[in-house]
ChimeraX commands (.cxc) that place a marker at each C-alpha (Angstrom):
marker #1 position -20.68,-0.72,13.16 radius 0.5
marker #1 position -17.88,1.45,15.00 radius 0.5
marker #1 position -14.80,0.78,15.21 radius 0.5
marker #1 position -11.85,1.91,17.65 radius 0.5
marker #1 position -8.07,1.85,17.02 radius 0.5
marker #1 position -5.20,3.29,19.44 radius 0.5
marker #1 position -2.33,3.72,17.23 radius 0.5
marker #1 position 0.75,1.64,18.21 radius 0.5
marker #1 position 3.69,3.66,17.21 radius 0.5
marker #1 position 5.78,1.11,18.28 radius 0.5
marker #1 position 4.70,-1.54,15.85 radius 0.5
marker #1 position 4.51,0.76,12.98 radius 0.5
marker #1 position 8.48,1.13,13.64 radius 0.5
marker #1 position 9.18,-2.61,14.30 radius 0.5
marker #1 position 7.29,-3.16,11.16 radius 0.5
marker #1 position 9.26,-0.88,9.66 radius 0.5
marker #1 position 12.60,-2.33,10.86 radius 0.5
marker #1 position 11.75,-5.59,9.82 radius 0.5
marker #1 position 11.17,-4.51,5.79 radius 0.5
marker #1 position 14.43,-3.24,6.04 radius 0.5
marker #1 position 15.77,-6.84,6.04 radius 0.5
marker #1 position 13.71,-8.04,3.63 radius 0.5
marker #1 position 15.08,-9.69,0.27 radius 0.5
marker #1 position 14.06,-9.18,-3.31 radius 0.5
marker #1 position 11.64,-11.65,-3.88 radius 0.5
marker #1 position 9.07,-10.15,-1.67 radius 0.5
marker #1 position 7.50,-7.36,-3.61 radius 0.5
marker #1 position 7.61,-4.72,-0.61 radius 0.5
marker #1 position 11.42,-3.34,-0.73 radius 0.5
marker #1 position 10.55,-1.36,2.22 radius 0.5
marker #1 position 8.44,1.55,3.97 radius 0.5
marker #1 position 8.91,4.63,5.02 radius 0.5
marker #1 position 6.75,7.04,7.30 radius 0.5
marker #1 position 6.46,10.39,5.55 radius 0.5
marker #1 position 4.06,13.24,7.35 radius 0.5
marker #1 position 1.83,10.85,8.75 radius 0.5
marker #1 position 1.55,8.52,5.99 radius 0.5
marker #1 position 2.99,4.59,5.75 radius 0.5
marker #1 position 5.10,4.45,1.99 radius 0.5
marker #1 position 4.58,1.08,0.76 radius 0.5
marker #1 position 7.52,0.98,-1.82 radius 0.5
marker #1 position 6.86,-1.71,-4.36 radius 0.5
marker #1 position 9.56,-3.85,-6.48 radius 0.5
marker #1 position 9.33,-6.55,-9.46 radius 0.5
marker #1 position 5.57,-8.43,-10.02 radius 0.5
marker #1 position 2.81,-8.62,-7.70 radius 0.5
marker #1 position 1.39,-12.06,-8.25 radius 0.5
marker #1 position -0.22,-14.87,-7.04 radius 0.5
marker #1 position 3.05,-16.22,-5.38 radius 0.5
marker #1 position 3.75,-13.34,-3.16 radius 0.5
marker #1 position 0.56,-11.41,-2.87 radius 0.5
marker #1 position 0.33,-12.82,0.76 radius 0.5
marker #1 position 3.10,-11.07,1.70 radius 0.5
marker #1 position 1.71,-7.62,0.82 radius 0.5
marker #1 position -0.97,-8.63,2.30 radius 0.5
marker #1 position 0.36,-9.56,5.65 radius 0.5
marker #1 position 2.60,-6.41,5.27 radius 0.5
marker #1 position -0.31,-4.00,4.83 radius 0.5
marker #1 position -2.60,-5.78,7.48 radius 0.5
marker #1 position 0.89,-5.38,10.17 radius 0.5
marker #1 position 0.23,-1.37,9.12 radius 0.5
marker #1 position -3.69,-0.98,9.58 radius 0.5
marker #1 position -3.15,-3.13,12.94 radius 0.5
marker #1 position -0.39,-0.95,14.35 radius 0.5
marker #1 position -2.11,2.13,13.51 radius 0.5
marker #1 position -1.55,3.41,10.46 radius 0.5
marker #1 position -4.83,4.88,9.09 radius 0.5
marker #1 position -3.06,6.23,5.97 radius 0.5
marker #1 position -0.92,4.11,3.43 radius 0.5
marker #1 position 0.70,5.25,-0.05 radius 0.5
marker #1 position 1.52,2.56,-2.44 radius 0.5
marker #1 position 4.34,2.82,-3.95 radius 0.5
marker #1 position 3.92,1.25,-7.57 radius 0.5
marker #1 position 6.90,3.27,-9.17 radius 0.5
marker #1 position 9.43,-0.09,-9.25 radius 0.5
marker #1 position 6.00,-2.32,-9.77 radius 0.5
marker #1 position 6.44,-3.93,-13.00 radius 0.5
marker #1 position 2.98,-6.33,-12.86 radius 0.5
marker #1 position -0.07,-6.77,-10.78 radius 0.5
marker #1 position -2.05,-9.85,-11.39 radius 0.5
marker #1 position -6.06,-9.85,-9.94 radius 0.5
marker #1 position -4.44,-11.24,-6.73 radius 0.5
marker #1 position -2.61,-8.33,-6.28 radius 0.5
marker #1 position -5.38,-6.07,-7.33 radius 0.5
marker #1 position -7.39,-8.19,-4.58 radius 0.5
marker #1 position -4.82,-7.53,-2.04 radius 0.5
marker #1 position -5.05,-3.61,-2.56 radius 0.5
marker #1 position -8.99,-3.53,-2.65 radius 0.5
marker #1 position -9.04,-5.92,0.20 radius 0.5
marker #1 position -6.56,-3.10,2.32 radius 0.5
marker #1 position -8.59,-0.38,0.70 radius 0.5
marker #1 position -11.64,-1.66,2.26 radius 0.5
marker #1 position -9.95,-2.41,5.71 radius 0.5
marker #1 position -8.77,1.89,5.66 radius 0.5
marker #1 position -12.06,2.67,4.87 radius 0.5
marker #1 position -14.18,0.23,7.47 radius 0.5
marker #1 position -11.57,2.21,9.97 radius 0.5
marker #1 position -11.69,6.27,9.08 radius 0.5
marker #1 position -8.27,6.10,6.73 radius 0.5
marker #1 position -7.29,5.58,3.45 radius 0.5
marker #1 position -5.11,4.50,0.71 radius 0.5
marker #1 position -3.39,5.57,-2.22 radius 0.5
marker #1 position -1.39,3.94,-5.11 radius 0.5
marker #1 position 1.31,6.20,-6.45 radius 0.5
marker #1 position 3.07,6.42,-9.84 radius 0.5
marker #1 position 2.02,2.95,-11.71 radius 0.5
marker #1 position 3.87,2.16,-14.94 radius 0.5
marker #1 position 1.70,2.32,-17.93 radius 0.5
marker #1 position 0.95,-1.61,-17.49 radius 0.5
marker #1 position -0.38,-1.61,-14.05 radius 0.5
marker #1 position -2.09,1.07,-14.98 radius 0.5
marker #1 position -3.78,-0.30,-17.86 radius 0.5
marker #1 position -4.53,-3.21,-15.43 radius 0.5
marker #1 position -6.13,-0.68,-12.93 radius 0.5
marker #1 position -7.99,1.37,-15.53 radius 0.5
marker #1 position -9.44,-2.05,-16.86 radius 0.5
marker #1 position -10.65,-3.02,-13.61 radius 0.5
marker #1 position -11.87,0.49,-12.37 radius 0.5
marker #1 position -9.62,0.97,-10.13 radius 0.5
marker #1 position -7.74,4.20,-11.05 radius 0.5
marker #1 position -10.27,6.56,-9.05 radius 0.5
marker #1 position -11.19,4.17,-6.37 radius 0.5
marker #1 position -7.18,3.96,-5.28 radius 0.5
marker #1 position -6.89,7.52,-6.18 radius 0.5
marker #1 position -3.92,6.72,-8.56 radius 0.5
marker #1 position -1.79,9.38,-9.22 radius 0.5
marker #1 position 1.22,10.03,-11.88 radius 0.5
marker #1 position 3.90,10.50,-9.28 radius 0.5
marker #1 position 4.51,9.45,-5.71 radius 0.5
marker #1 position 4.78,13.32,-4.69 radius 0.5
marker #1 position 1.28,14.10,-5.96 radius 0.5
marker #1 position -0.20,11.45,-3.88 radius 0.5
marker #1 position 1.87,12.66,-0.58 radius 0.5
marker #1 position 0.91,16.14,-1.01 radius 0.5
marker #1 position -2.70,15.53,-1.15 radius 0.5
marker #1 position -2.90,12.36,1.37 radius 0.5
marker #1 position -0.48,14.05,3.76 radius 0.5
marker #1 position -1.25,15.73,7.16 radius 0.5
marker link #1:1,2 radius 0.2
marker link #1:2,3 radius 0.2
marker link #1:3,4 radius 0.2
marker link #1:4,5 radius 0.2
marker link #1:5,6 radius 0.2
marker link #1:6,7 radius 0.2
marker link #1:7,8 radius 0.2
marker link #1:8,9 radius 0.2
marker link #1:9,10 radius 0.2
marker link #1:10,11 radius 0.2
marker link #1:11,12 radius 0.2
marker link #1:12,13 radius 0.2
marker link #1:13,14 radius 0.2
marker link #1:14,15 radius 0.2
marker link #1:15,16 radius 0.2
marker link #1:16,17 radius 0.2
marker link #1:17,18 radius 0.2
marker link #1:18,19 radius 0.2
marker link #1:19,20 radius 0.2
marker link #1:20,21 radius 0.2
marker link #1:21,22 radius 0.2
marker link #1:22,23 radius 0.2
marker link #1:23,24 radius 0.2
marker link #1:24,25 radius 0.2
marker link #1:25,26 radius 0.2
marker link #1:26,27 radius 0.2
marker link #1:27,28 radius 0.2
marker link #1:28,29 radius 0.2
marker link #1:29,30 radius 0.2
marker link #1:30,31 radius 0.2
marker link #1:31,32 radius 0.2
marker link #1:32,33 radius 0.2
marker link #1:33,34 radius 0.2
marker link #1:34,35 radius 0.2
marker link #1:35,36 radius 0.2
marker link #1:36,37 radius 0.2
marker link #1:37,38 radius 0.2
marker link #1:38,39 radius 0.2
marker link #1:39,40 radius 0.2
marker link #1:40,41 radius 0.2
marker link #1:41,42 radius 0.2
marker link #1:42,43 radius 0.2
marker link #1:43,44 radius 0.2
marker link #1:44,45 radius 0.2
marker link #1:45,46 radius 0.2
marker link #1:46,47 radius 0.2
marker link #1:47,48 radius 0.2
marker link #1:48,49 radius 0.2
marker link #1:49,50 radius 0.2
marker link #1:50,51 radius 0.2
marker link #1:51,52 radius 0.2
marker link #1:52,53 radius 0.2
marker link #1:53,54 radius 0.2
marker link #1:54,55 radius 0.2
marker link #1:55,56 radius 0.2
marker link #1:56,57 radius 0.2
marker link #1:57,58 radius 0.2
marker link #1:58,59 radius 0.2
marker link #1:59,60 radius 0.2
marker link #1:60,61 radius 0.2
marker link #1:61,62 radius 0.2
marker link #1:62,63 radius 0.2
marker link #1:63,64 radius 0.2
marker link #1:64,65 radius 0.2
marker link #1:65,66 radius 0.2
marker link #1:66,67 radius 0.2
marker link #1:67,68 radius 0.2
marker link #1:68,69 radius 0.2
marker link #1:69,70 radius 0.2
marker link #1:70,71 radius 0.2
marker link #1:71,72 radius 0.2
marker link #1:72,73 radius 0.2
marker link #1:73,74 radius 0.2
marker link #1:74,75 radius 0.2
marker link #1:75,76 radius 0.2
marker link #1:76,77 radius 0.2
marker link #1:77,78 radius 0.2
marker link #1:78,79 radius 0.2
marker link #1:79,80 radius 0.2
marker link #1:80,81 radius 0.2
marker link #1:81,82 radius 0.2
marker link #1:82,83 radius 0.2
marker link #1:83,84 radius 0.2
marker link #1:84,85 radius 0.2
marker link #1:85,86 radius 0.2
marker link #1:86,87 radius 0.2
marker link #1:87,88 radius 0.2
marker link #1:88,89 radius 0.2
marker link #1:89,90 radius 0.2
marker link #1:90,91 radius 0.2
marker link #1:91,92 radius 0.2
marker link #1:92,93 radius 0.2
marker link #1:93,94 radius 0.2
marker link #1:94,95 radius 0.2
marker link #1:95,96 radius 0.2
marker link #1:96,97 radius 0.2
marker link #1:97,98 radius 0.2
marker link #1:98,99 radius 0.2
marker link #1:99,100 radius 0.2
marker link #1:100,101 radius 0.2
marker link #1:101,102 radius 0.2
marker link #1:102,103 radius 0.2
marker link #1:103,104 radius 0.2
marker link #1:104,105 radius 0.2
marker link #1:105,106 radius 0.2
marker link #1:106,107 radius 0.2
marker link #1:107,108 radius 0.2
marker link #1:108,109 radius 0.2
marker link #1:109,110 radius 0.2
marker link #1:110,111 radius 0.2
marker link #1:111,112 radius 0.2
marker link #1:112,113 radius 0.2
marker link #1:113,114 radius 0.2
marker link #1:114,115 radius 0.2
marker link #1:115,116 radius 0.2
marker link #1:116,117 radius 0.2
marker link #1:117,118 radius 0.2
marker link #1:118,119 radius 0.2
marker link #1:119,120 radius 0.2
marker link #1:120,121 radius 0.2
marker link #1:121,122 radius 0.2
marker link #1:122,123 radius 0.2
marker link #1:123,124 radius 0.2
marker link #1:124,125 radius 0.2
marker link #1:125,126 radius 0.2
marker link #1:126,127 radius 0.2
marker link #1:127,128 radius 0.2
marker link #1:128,129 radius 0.2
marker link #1:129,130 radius 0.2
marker link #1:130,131 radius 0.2
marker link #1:131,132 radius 0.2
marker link #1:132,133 radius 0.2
marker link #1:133,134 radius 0.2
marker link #1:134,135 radius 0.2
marker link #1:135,136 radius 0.2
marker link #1:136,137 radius 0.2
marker link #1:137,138 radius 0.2
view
């Protein structure tokens, strides 16, 4: 199965735009685009209540053109299996399209979580949000 993506700058930066407005209850505090790459910048617990909107946040991404997105777990504080789902389910969509994803800089709980579930080499976690973006970067 191919598939075949134009990227729509355009969208990437209304997307953009609109995380800038967003409050603190959703768990995306904004994103930035950094040498090709979408930074997903994470806040508070990623749980059942507002996985969605992660979801629909990285979906908006991968549909506008992004085909590489850095997760930015620095300010994450707690990632349920929802949330985990969320990230595989986005790490699959990258993949089934030629890009990729990274999580950056989890706090020793997530990544407990992540290590538990496998998921530290599969989301190539790294330490520090600058380790990711200089190997995931154009």
């Amino acid at each position: 199965m191919r598939f075949h993506f134009r990227p729509d700058h355009g969208k990437v930066e209304a997307m953009v735009a609109r995380l800038g407005m967003l409050g603190q209850e959703h768990p995306v505090t904004g994103v930035t685009i950094w040498r090709g790459c979408a930074v997903v910048h994470l806040h508070g617990e990623l749980d059942l209540h507002n996985a969605p909107l992660l979801h629909r946040t990285l979906i908006d991404l991968i549909d506008g053109g992004c085909r590489r997105i850095v997760v930015d777990a620095t300010a994450l504080t707690f990632c349920d299996s929802v949330g985990l789902g969320v990230l595989i389910d986005a790490f699959k969509a990258m993949h089934a399209c030629g890009g990729g994803l990274r999580l950056a800089a989890p706090d020793r709980h997530v990544r407990a979580t992540l290590r538990m579930t496998g998921l530290i080499d599969i989301l190539g976690v790294r330490d520090t949000l600058q380790e990711v973006l200089d190997e995931f970067s154009v």
